[in-house]
C-alpha positions in Angstrom: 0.0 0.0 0.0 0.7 3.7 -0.4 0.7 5.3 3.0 0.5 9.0 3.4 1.6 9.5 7.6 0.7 13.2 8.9 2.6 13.7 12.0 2.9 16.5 14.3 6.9 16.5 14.6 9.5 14.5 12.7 9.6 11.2 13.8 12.9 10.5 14.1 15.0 10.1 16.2 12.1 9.4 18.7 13.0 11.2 22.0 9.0 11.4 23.6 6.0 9.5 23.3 4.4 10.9 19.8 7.6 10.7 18.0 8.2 6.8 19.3 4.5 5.8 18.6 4.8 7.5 14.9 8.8 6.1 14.9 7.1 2.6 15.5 4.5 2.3 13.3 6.4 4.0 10.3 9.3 1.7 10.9 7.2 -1.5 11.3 5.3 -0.7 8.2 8.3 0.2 5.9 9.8 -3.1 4.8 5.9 -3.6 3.3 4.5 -0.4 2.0 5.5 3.1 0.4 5.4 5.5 2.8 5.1 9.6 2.6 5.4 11.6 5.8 4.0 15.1 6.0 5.6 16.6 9.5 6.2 20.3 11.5 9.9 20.4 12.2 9.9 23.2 15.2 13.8 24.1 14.3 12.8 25.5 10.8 12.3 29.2 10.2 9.1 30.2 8.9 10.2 30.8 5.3 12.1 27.3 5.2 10.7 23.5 4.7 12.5 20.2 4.6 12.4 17.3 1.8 13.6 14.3 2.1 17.2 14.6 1.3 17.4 16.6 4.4 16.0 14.0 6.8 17.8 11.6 8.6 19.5 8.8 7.4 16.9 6.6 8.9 13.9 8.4 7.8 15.3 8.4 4.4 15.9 4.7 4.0 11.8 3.7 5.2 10.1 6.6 3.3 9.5 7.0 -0.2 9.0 10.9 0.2 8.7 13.4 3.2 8.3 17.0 3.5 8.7 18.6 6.9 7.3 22.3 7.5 7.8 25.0 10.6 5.9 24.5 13.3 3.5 27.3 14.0 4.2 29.9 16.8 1.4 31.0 18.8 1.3 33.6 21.1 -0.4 33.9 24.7 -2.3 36.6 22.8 -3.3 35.1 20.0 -4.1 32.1 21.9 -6.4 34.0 24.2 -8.1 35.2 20.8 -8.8 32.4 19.5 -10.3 31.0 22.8 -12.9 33.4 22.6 -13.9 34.1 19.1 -13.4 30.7 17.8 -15.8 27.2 18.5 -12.8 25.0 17.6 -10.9 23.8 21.0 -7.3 25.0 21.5 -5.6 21.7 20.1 -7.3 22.4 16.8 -5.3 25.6 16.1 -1.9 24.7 17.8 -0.5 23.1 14.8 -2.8 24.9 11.6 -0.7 25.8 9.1 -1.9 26.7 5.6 1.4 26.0 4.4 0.5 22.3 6.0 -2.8 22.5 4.8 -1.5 23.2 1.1 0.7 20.4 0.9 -1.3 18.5 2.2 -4.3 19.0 -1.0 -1.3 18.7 -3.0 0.1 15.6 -2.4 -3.8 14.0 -1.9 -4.3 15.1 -6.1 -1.1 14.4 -7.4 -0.8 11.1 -5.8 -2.8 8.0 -5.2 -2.9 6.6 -1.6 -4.0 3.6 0.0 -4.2 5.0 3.6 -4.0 8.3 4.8 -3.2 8.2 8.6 -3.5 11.6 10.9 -1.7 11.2 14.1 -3.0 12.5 16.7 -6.0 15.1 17.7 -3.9 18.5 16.7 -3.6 17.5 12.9 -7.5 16.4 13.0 -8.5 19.4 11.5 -6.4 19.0 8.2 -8.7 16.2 7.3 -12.1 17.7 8.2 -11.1 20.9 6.2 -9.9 18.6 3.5 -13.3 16.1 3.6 -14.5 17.2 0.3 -11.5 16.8 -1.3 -11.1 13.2 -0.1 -15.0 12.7 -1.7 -14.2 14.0 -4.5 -11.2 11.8 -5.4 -13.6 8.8 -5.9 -15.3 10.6 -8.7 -11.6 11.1 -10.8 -11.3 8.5 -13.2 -8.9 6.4 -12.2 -9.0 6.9 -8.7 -10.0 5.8 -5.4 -10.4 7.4 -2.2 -8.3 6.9 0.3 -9.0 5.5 3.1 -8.6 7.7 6.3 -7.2 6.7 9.9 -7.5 8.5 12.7 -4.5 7.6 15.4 -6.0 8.9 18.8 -3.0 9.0 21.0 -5.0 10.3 24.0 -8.9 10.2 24.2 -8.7 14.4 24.5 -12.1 15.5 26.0 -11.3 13.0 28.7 -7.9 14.3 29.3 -9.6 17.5 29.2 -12.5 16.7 31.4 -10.1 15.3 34.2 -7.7 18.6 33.8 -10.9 20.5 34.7 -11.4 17.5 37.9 -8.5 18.3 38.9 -8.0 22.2 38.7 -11.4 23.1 40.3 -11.1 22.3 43.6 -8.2 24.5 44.3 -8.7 28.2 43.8 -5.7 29.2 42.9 -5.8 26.7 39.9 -9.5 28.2 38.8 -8.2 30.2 35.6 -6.8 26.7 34.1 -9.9 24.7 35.4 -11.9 27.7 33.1 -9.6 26.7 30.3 -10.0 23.4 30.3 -13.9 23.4 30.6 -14.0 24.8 27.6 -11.6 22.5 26.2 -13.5 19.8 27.0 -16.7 20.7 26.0 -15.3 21.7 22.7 -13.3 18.7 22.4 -16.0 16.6 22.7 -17.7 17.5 19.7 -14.1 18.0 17.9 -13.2 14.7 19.0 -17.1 13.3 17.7 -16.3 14.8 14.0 -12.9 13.2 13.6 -13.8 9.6 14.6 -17.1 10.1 12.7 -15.4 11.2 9.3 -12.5 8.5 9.8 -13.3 4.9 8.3 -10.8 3.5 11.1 -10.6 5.1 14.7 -6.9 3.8 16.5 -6.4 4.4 20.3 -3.7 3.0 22.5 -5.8 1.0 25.1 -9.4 -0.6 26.0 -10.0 2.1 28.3 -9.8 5.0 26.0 -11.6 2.7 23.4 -14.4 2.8 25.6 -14.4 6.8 26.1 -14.3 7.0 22.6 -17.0 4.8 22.0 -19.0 7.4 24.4 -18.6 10.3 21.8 -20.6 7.8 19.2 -21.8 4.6 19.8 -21.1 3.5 16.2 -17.7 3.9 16.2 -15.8 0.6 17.1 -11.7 2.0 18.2 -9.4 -0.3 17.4 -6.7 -0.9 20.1 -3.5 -0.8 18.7 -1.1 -0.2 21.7 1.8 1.8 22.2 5.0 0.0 21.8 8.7 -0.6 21.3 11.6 -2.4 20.2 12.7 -4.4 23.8 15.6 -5.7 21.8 16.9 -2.0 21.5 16.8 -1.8 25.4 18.6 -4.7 25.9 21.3 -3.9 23.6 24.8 -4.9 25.2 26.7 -1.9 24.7 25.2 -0.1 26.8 27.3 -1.8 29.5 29.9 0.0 28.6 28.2 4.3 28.8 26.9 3.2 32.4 28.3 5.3 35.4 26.7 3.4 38.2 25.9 5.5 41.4 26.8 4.1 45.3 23.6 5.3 46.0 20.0 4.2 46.0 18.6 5.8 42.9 15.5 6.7 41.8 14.5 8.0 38.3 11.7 10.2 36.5 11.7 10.7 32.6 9.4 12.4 30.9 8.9 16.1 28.5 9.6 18.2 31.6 7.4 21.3 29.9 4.4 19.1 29.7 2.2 20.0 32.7 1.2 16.7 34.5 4.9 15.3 34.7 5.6 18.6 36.4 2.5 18.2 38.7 4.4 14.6 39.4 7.1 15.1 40.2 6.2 19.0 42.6 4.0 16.0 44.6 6.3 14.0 44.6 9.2 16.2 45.6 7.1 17.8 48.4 4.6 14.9 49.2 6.6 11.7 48.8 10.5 12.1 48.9 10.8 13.4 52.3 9.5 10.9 53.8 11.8 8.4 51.9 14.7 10.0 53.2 13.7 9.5 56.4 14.1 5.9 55.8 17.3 5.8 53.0 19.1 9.0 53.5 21.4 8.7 50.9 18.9 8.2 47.9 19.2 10.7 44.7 16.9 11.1 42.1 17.2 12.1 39.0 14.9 13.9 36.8 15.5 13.5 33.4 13.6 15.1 30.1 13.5 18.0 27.6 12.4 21.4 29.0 12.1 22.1 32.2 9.6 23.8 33.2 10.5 27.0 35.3 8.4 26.0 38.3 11.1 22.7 38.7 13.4 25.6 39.2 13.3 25.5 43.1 13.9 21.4 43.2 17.8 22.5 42.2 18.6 23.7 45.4 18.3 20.2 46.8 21.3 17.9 46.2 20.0 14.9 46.4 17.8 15.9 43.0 19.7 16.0 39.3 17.3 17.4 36.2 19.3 16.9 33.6 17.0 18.4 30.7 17.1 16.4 27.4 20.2 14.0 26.3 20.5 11.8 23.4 19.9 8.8 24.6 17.7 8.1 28.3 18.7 4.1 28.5 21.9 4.3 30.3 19.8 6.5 32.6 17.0 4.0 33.2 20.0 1.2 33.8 21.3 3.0 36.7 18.1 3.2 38.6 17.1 1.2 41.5 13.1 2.1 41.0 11.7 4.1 38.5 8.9 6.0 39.6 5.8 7.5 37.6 3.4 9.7 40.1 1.3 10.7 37.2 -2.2 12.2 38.6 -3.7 13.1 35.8 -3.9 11.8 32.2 -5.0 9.5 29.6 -3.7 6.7 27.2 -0.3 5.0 28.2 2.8 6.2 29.1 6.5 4.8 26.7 8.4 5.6 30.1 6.8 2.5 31.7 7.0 0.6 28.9 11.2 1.9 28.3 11.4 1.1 32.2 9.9 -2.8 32.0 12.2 -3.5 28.8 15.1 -2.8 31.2 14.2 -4.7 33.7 13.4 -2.3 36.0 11.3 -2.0 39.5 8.3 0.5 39.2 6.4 2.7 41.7 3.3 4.3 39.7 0.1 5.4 40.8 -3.3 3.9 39.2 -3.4 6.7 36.8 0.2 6.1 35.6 -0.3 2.8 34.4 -3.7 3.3 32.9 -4.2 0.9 29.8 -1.6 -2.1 30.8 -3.1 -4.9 32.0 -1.0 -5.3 34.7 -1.0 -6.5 38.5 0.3 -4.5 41.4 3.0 -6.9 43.1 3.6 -8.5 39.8 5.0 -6.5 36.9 5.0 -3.4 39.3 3.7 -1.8 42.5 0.6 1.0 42.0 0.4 3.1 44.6 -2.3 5.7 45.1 -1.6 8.2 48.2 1.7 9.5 49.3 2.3 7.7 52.1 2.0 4.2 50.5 3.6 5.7 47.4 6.6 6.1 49.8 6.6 2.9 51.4 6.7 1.2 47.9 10.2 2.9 47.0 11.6 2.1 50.5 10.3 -1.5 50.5 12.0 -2.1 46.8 15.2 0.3 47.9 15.4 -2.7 50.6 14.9 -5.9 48.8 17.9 -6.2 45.5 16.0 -9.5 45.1 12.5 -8.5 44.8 13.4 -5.9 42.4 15.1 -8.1 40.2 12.2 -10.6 39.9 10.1 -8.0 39.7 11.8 -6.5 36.6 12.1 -9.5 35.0 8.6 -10.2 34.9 7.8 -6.9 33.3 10.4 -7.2 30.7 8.7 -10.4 29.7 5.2 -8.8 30.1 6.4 -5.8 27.3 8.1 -8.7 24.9 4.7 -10.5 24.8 2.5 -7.7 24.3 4.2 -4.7 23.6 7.6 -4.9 20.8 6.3 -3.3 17.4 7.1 -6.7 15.9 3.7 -8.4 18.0 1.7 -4.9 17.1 2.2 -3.9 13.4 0.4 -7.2 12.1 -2.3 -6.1 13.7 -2.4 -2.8 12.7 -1.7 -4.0 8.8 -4.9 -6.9 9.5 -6.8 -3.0 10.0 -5.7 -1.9 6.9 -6.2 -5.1 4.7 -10.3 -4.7 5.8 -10.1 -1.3 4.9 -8.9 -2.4 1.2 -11.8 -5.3 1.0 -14.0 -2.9 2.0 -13.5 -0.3 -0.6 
């Protein structure tokens, strides 16, 4: 098949959770189909794009042609504007480009294609501005229309809906709670169109297949997970780039500008830690991701805490740790950084919400922990126990082999489109 991908940023190399779902399924699919990417690239200035001879080796050898255009730049201003004035939600404007949109017409008439895949909520609205341009392709002699996927990495309004949960019961939090009751309301008719107008709806777990299935009844989501490649975890070189620490660590990755790992790791800083140290003075954490956010700024005063902001490569950081933690209270979908953690072998402290859309068991694969104080005890009891960690993580790297390396989940995202092609 002829696969046109739309991607909110360049897919490789795949440093945070879009870019590895998009890296996984594009690399999966290559070796099968002809594949065109159409991506932002938020390096480029405004008057600049980038084909395919200027991607990177490894986007070059799996796709057939790519084009990669700046990212838009929205200011608090115009943000605010479009807020007021506009029905759309905020995700629909945070990546519209006409430039995009252009391309995007273009390539859809000069080219036949099989599948036509949007990835992710904030590129939805290139394909509902472009629906009568899809109809009219199966009118062209010659042609057929293509059929159109819709990847839902997150169900959105619900993300939304538990922002708004969350925000409203503190006061000093009511201006975002405003922001995202909007957002969810609008979302939820956002969200409606684009799973509506789609022939196949993806999502990344039976949980968010189900909130899907809430905006429309007669939509049926198909779970395709997120994934990755466990043998790339396990690689052995990575013996060899390891510092190993005399202390008990403890480790956080995640986009350190996106809101709910901050919220994590503040609770966890100022809910959670101390009372660990009580018990294992000498612990250290280290906080590692892209961006900090400012309000991290006052964790760098303590010395048992190291944010590192973004490096190349987070495996030989995930190998040092004793337990990786995930205190996520809010969100939706499921999280690469548990799934990066288990292929390593390592012991895992997360809450209910962190490890929402695994079918795992607390005691088995990892420990869930809901309130600070048990939260704590978890990290002490696995700081404690060398053994229990060790069996622990070796049960959750066999758990993420069997269900969770692209090879077990690009079959079944292929099986999708081979009823989409019967169907036409």
């Amino acid at each position: 098949m002829r696969i046109l991908f739309l991607t909110p940023q360049v897919p490789f190399p795949p440093r945070q959770g879009t870019a590895l779902r998009n890296w996984g399924l594009i690399s999966g699919l290559a070796d099968r189909h002809e594949l065109w990417l159409l991506s932002f690239d938020e390096q480029l200035a405004p008057d600049q794009r980038r084909e395919l001879a200027d991607m990177p080796d490894a986007l070059r050898r799996v796709c057939a042609e790519a084009c990669a255009l700046p990212a838009p730049r929205r200011s608090l201003r115009r943000r605010l504007r479009t807020l007021i004035t506009s029905s759309l939600p905020d995700m629909a404007w945070r990546l519209w480009s006409p430039r995009f949109a252009a391309q995007f017409e273009r390539w859809l008439r000069e080219r036949d294609f099989d599948i036509v895949q949007i990835e992710g909520i904030e590129l939805a609205r290139y394909a509902l501005e472009s629906a009568s341009l899809l109809a009219s392709l199966s009118a062209t002699a010659g042609r057929s229309r293509p059929a159109l996927v819709f990847d839902d990495h997150n169900c959105e309004y619900l993300l939304q809906r538990r922002a708004f949960e969350a925000d409203v019961r503190n006061p000093r939090r009511w201006h975002a709670a405003l922001y995202s009751f909007i957002n969810w309301r609008r979302l939820v008719q956002f969200e409606r169109r684009m799973v509506r107008a789609a022939r196949a709806t993806l999502c990344v777990s039976p949980q968010d297949a189900a909130s899907i299935r809430k905006l429309d009844p007669g939509v049926r989501p198909h779970v395709i997970f997120n994934g990755i490649e466990v043998d790339h975890y396990a690689a052995p070189d990575l013996a060899d780039r390891l510092t190993h620490a005399a202390s008990p660590t403890l480790l956080f990755t995640g986009k350190m500008d996106f809101r709910w790992n901050v919220d994590a790791v503040l609770w966890f800083a100022d809910q959670v830690l101390p009372f660990v140290r009580q018990h294992i003075p000498d612990v250290r954490w280290l906080i590692v991701g892209q961006n900090p956010s400012p309000r991290l700024d006052r964790l760098r005063a303590d010395s048992c805490i190291t944010i590192t902001g973004a490096v190349d490569d987070t495996r030989p950081f995930i190998r040092q740790a004793d337990v990786y933690i995930a205190p996520l209270l809010v969100g939706s979908g499921t999280r690469f950084k548990l799934l990066e953690a288990m292929a390593m072998q390592r012991a895992i402290v997360t809450t209910s919400r962190g490890c929402e859309g695994f079918e795992v068991t607390s005691g088995d694969e990892l420990l869930i922990a809901d309130d600070a104080g048990s939260f704590a005890q978890a990290v002490i009891d696995l700081l404690r126990d060398p053994h229990g960690r060790a069996e622990m993580g070796r049960r959750a790297q066999a758990f993420v082999a069997a269900r969770y390396d692209w090879r077990v989940i690009v079959p079944h995202l292929e099986g999708i489109y081979a009823r989409l092609a019967a169907d036409t």
